[in-house]
N, C-alpha and C positions, 0 to 999 in steps of 0.2 A: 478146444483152445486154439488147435488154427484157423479154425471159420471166426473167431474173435479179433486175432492178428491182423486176419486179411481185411476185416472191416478197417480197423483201426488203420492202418496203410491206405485203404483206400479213402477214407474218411480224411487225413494228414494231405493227399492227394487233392479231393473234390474242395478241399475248404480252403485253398491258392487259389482257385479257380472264380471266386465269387467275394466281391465287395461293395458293401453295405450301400444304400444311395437312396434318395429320397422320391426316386422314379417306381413306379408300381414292380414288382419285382415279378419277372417270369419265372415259371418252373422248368429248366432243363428238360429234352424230352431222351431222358435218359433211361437205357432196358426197364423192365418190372421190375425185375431183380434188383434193381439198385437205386431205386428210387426209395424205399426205404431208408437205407444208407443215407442218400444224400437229405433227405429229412430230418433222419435224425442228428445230421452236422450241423445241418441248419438250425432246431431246437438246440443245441448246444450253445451256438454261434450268439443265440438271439437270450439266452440264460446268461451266460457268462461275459458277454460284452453290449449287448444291449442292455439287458437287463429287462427285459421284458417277458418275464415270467410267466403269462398268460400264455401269450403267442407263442415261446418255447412247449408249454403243452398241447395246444392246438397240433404244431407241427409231430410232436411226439404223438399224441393217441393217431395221425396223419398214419403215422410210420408202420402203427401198429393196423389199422386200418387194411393197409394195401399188406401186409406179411404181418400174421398173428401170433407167428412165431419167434420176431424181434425183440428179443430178452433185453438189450440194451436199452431200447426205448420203454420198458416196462419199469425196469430199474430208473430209469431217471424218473418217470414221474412219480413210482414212489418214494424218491428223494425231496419232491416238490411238495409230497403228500405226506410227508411223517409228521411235522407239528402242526398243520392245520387240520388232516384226516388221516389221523395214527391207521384207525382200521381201514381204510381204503387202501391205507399204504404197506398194510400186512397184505392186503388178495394183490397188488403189484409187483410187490416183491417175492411172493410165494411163486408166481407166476413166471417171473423173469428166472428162478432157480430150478422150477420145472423143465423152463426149455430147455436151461443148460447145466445140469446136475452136478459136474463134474468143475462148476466153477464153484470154488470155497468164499469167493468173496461175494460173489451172490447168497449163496446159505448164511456167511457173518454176518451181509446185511439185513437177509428174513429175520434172522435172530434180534438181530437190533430191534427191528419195527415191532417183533411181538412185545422188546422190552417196551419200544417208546408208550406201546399202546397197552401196559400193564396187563398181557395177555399170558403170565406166568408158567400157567399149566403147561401151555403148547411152547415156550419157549423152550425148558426144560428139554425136551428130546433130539430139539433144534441142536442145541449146544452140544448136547451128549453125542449128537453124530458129526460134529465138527470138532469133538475130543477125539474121536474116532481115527477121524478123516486127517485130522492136523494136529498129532499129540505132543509137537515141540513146539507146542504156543503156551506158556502155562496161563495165557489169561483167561484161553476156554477153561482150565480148570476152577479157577478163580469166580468165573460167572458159572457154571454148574454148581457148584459148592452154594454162591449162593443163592442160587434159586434152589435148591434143595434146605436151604435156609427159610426162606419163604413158605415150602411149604410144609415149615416145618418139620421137617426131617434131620435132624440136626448130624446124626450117626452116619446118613450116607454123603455128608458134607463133610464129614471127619474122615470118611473112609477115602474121599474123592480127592483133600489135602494129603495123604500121605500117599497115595499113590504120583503125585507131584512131586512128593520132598525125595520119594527112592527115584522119580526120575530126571530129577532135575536139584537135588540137593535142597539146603533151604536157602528159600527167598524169602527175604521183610517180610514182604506185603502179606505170603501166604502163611508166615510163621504168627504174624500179629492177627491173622483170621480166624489160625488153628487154636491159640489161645484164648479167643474171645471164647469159641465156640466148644473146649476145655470146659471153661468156667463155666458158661451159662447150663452144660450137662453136669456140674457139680464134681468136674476131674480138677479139682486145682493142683493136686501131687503132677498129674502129667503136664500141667501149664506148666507147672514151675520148672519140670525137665527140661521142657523146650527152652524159655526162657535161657536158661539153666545152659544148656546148651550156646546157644546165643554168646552171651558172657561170654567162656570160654573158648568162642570162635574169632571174635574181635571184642577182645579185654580192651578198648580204650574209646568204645563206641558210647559214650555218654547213655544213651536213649537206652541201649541194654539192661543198662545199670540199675535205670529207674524204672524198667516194666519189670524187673526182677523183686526187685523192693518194693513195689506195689502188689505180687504176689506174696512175697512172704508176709504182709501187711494183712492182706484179705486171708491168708490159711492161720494168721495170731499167731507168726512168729516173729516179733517185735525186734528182736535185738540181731535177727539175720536181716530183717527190713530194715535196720539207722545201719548198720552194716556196707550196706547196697548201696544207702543215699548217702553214705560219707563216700563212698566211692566213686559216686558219681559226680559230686560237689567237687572233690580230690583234682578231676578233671578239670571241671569249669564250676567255679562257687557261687557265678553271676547267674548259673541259667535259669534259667525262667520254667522253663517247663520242672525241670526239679523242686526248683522251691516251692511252685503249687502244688508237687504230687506231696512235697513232705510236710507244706503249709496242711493239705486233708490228712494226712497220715496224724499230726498232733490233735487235729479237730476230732478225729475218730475217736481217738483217748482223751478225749476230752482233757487234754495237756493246753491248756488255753495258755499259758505266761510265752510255753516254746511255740503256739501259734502266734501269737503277735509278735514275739521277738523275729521269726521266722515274715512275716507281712510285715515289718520294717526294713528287712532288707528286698521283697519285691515292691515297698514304695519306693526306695532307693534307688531301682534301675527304672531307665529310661526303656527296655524292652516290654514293661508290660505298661497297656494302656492307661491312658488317666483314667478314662470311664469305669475301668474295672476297678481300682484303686480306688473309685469314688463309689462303687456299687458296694464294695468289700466294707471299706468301712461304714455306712449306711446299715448293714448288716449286723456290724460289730456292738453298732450304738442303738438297735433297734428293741434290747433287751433292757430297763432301767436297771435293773439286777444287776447286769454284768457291766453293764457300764458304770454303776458305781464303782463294784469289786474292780475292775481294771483301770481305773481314770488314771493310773501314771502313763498307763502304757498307751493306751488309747490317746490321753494329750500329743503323749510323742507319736502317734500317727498325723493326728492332725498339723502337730505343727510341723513334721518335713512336707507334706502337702502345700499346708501357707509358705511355707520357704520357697520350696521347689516350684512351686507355680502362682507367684504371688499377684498374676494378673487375669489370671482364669474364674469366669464368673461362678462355677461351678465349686471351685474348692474354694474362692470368696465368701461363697451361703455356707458353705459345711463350713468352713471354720468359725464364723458367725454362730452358727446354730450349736456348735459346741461350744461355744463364748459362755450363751447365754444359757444352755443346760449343764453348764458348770457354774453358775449363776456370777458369770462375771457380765453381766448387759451393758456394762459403764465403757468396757472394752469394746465388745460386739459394737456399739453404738459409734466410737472413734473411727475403728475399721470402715463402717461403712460411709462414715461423714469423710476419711482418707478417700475412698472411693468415688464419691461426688464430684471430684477434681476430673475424672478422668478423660480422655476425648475417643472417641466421642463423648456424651455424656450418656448416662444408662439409666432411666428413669426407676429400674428396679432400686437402684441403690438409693435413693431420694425417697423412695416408696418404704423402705426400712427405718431411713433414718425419721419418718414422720412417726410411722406407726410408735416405734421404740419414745420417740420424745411424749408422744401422744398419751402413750405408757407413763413415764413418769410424771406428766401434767408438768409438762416444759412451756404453754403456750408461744412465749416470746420465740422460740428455739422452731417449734416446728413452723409458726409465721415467717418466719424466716425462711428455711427449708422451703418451706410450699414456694413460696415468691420465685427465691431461685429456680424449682422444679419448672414453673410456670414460663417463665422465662427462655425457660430451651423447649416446651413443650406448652405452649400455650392451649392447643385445643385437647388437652386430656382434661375428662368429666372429673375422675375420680380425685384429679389434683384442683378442683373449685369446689370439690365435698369437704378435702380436706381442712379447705380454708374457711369454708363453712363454720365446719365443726370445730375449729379453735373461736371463731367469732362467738359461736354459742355460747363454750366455755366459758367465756370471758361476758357473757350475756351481754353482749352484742348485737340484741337479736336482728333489728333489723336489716343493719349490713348482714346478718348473714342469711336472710333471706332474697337480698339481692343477687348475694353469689350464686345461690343454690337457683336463683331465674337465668345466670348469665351459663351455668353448666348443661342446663336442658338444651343449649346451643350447639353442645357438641357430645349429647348423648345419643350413643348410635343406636340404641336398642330400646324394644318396649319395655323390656325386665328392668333396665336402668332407667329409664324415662319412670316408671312408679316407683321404684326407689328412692327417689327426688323427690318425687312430689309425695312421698313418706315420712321423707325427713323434713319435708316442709312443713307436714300437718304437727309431726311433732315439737317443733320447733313457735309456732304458732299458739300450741297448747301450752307450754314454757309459758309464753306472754300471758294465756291467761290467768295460768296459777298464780303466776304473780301480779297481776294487778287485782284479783279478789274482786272483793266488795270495795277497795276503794275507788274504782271507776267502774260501775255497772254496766256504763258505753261501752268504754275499750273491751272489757271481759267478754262481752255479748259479740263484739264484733270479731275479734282472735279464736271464740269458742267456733262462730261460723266460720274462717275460714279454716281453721284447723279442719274441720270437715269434709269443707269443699275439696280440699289437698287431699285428704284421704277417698273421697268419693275419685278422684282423677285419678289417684294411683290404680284405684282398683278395675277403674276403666283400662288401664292398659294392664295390668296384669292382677287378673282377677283369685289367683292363688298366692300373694303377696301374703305369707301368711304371719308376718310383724305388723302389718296395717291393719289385717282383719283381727289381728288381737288386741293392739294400743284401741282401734275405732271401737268394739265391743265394749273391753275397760271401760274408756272417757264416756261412749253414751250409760253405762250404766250406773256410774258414777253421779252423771246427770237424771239419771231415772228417765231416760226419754228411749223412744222406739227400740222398749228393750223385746218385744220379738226380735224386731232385726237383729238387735245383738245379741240375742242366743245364739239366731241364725251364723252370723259371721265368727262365732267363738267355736261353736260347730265345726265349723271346714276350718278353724286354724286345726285344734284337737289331730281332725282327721287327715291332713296334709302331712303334717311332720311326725315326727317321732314326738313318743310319750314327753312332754315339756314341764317340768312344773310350773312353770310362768304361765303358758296356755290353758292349764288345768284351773287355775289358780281365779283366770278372769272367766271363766267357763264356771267355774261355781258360785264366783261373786255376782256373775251376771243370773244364775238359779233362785240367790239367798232374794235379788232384789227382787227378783217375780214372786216371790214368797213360794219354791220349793226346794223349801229347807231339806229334807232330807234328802233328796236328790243332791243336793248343795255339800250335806254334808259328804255322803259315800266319795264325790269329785273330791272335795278336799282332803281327805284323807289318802288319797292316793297322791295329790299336787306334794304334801308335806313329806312324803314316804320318797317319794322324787329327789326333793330339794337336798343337794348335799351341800349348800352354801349357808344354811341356818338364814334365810331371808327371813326377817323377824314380821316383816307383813303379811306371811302368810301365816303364822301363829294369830296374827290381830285376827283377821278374815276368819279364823275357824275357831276363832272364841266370840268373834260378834253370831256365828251361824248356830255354834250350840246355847249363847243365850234365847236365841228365838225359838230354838226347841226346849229352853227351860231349864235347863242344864247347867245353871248358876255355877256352880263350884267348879266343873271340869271347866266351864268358861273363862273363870278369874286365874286358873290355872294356866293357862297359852297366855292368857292376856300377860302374865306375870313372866311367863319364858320368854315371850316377845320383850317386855321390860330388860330382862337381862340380855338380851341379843343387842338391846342400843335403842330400840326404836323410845319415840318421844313419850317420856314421863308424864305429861299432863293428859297426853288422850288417852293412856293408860289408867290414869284417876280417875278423867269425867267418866270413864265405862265402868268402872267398878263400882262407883258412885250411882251409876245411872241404875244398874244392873240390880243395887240396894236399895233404891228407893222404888221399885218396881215391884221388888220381891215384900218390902214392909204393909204390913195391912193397913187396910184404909182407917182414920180417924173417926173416934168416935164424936160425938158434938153433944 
């Protein structure tokens, strides 16, 4: 310790003597003995006011260079070395505590580096001899304990805290250790004592109050744990950290009415985050079950939220979202048309109000919407789809093929660029259903480019798997290039999840190549699918078992299809067609 003094004195000395300058700098020609020293002021000088970090090591490994026994400058660069080379900076600082043993702040520091560099095993004895060396630090005890945590040894961590608590009484930090490490050994009676202790040390310590009650909670003693947390509440009613420990205390007991009563008063305070507030209830609402059984209490979460933050976009959608899974949408719908107003303006809220109008087939309403939206956001795609898609509705077609040309304009991506030119082929094929046979031009020409639009989407995104299933449908409908449209009914099937709509043109496109049985196994899994009762697909799998012969089971779908809605008259001509097939031929 005095050979460290005298450095430091002389180093407080040599470093008056020398100021920084942009002339090539000499080196003193100062004894051997001290030219060390004066290296290592200089690394000092050039780390902490240059800030030239490099050069500060140059001159340090310098120091150590010309005297190999300069612990100082060993220590520094393993202070340079701990987060970029943890283990280089364990053999520097092992090194720098070698020369000088009897320094503790060198040994703390080895300690650190073995922590920095998750070198557990060897830290452990490190610390143990700095428990040793400096046994009125309790935070050596503190990190022993838990490195004997680590390595799993949980007992000689329990043994290592009480030899702290006889000599140093109890401490928080190490009482809330001895606890953990109680419980996780299955002592909860001794947590509780400590605890237990606690309390009766400073009775007015709020946080007491509540690890105590959080014990008697976890050993199921319920009514010494409401006990604890009125005593803690008693304190302070507002706090926060109580009310979570007693909001989990009702959740445990599945006491939900006193957990939500209890999460109305932590939406109530301004101490605990919105985020959490916004997580919690997300949570609350994530069960249909219990959201139904709770919707008084759950409303009244949501709506101190809409009060309390009636401008925040986050509890904006959650209350929305509960609007409308309390099936009020007519409200949810106002809220977010209130929101349209706001400035900036938030394209999200325009984006609801379409969707939602879109929903109840408002066209005028979301024409509207879209225009505005457009207005403050001119180059969004998804807002010239929209208006697309009400033109359509209103069969508009061709303004709305216009749109859906001025949208590719500011479609940023190839996934949206074939979306587009998706909804164009779909849109295209509209045109031809409806012109029929009364214009064979127009029909011939809409059927091609309905095509050409689907052949472009798929150029840009060739797993587009609505294109590859509408394009399979309409060609087999048409009875044209129905390989290919096996092909492309194939990779929809195989892209997405089990669909019955994909299954559905996946068999239809089988029945048309004439493999019916094939045709049918598909369709009876598409039907097994459908939880919507799509009465088309009833049609499809009674036109499939009439070509396997199967009259009666086939007038049977045909006839379920009847009762689903679909059309009455191609119901008759099949059941018609079906009996004059099955009747023997005439005699003459």
């Amino acid at each position: 310790m005095k050979r460290l003094t005298a450095i430091t004195g002389l180093c407080l000395l040599f470093s008056t003597a020398f100021v920084a300058g942009k002339s090539p700098r000499q080196t003193p020609e100062w004894p051997d003995s001290l030219r060390s020293v004066w290296l290592y002021t200089e690394g000092v000088k050039q780390n902490a006011i240059a800030g030239d970090s490099a050069r500060a090591r140059e001159l340090f490994a310098e120091a150590i260079r010309i005297d190999s026994a300069y612990a100082p400058a060993y220590y520094q660069l393993a202070v340079g070395d701990m987060t970029a080379a943890p283990d280089r900076a364990v053999d520097e600082a092992r090194r720098a505590w070698e020369i000088d043993t009897t320094n503790l702040w060198y040994l703390r520091f080895y300690g650190q580096a073995l922590l920095s560099a998750e070198r557990y095993g060897e830290a452990l004895p490190v610390f143990r001899r700095l428990n040793r060396e400096d046994p009125k630090d309790p935070d050596n005890y503190r990190l022993v304990a838990a490195l004997y945590q680590l390595q799993k040894n949980p007992y000689m961590a329990l043994a290592t805290l009480d030899s702290a608590e006889l000599r140093f009484g109890r401490i928080p930090l190490l009482s809330a250790m001895k606890r953990r490490l109680l419980i996780a050994t299955h002592q909860v009676d001794k947590a509780i004592v400590e605890a237990r202790a606690l309390v009766e040390t400073a009775p007015y310590e709020l946080e007491h109050h509540v690890v105590l009650a959080d014990l008697y909670a976890l050993a199921g003693k319920d009514s010494l744990a409401r006990t604890e947390y009125d005593a803690a509440l008693a304190i302070d009613s507002t706090d926060v950290g109580t009310l979570m420990s007693l909001a989990d205390f009702y959740n445990g007991r599945r006491d939900y009415r006193s957990l939500l009563a209890v999460s109305r008063q932590l939406f109530l305070s301004d101490d605990l985050p919105l985020d959490t507030k916004v997580k919690r209830f997300e949570q609350f609402t994530s069960d249909t079950r219990f959201y139904r059984e709770y919707y008084p209490q759950l409303n009244d979460l949501a709506t101190t939220l809409a009060i309390r933050y009636p401008h925040d976009k986050q509890v904006v959608e959650l209350y929305a979202r509960h609007l409308i899974a309390s099936g009020e949408l007519e409200q949810a719908l106002a809220l977010y048309k209130l929101r349209t107003a706001d400035t900036p303006p938030d394209v999200d809220y325009f984006r609801s109000v379409i969707e939602i109008e879109t929903y109840l087939q408002h066209p005028d309403s979301v024409n509207r919407y879209v225009d505005r939206a457009l207005g403050y956001f001119p180059d969004r795609a998804d807002l010239y789809l929209a208006k697309g898609n009400v033109l359509t509705y209103t069969k508009r077609y061709r303004e709305a093929l216009d749109v859906y040309r001025r949208s590719l304009r500011y479609a940023d991506s190839d996934s949206l660029r074939s979306v587009i030119w998706g909804i164009t082929g779909d849109t295209w094929h509209q045109i031809a259903e409806e012109t029929g046979d009364a214009d064979r031009k127009t029909f011939a020409k809409a059927r091609k480019a309905c095509y050409d639009a689907y052949d472009r989407s798929l150029r840009y995104d060739p797993y587009n798997m609505l294109v590859l299933n509408n394009y399979a449908y309409f060609l087999s409908l048409d009875g044209e290039q129905l390989d290919r449209a096996l092909d492309m009914s194939t990779r929809a099937i195989g892209l997405g999840e089990r669909n019955a709509t994909y299954l559905d043109t996946h068999a239809w496109v089988l029945f048309r190549l004439g493999r019916f049985e094939e045709a049918r196994k598909i369709m009876q899994q598409a039907i097994a699918l459908d939880d919507r009762g799509n009465p088309e697909l009833l049609v499809h799998y009674g036109d499939i078992l009439q070509a396997l012969g199967e009259r009666f089971l086939a007038e049977t779908y045909w006839k379920r299809a009847l009762e689903k809605g679909y059309d009455a008259e191609e119901i008759v001509r099949r059941i018609e067609a079906a009996k004059a097939a099955a009747a023997p031929p005439r005699k003459e």
